[in-house]
C-alpha positions in Angstrom: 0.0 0.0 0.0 1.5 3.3 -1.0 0.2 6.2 1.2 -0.1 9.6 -0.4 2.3 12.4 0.6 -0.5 14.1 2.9 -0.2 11.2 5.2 2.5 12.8 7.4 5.4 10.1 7.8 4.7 8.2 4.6 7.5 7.5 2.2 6.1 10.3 -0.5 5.3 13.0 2.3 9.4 12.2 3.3 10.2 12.6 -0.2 8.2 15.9 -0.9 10.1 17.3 2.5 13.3 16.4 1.6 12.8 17.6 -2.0 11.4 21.1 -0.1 14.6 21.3 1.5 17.3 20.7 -0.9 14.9 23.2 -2.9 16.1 25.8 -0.1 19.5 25.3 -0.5 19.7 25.0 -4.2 17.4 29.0 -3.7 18.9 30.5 -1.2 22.2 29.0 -0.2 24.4 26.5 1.6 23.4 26.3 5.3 25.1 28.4 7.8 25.1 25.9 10.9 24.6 22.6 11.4 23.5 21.9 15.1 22.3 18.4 16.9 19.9 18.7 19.8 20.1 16.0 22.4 17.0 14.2 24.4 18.4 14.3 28.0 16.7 11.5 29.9 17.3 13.4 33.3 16.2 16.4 32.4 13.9 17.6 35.0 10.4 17.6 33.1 11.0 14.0 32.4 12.4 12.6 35.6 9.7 14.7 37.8 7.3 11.7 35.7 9.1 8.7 36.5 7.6 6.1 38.8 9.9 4.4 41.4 11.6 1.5 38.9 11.4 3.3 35.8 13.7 5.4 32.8 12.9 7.6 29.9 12.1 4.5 28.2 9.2 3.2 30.3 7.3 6.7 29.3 8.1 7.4 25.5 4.8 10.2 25.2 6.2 12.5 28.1 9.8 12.1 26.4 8.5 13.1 23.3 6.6 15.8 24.5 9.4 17.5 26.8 11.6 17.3 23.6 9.2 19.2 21.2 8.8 22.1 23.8 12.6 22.4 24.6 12.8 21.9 20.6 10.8 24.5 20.2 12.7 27.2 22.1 16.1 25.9 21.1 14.6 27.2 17.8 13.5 30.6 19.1 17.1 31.0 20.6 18.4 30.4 17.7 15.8 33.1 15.8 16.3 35.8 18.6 20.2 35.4 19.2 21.5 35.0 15.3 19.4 37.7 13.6 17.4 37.0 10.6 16.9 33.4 10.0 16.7 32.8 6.4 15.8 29.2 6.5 16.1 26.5 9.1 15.1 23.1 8.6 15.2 19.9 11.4 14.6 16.0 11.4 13.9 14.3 14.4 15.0 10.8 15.1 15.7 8.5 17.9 18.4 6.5 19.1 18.2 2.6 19.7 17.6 3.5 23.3 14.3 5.9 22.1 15.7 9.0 22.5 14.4 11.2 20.3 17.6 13.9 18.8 17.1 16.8 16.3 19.6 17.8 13.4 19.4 20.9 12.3 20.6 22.6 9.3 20.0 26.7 9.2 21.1 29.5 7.4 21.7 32.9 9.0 21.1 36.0 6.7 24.5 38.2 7.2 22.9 41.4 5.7 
């Protein structure tokens, strides 16, 4: 079954996103920074959750959550503190362990 590319996550909506952002670069420029974003499992969001007995693991909804929101203003830091943001683009995957991590490609407008 082949899922159209308005069914976020399918193979042609990953496609149409990666096509999006190549179509940045190839516009606009080369990237300025490349940055990776961590999940940390003790940070205090995610521990203040755990049950006696558990880790990050044991609660993968509350992980994911606490690493959109501190996803979310790593990218405002990065929009107040470097100026004009021309473009910034980020995947999200997650380690072996299921910790989610963010890479993060960005060009900074030096005008």
């Amino acid at each position: 079954i082949e899922l159209p590319a308005s069914f976020t996550g399918s193979r042609r909506w990953a496609s149409e996103q990666t096509a999006d952002s190549l179509a940045l670069a190839r516009l606009d420029g080369k990237a300025s920074l490349f940055a990776t974003m961590t999940c940390n499992p003790n940070w205090p969001e995610i521990v203040e959750k755990l049950r006696p007995g558990q880790n990050a693991s044991d609660i993968p909804m509350i992980v994911a959550r606490v690493f959109k929101l501190r996803l979310q203003h790593f990218h405002h830091l990065l929009r107040t503190r470097l100026g004009r943001i021309v473009y910034i683009v980020h995947v999200v995957e997650f380690q072996k362990r299921g910790l989610p991590h963010a890479h993060i490609v960005l060009k900074v407008c030096h005008a």
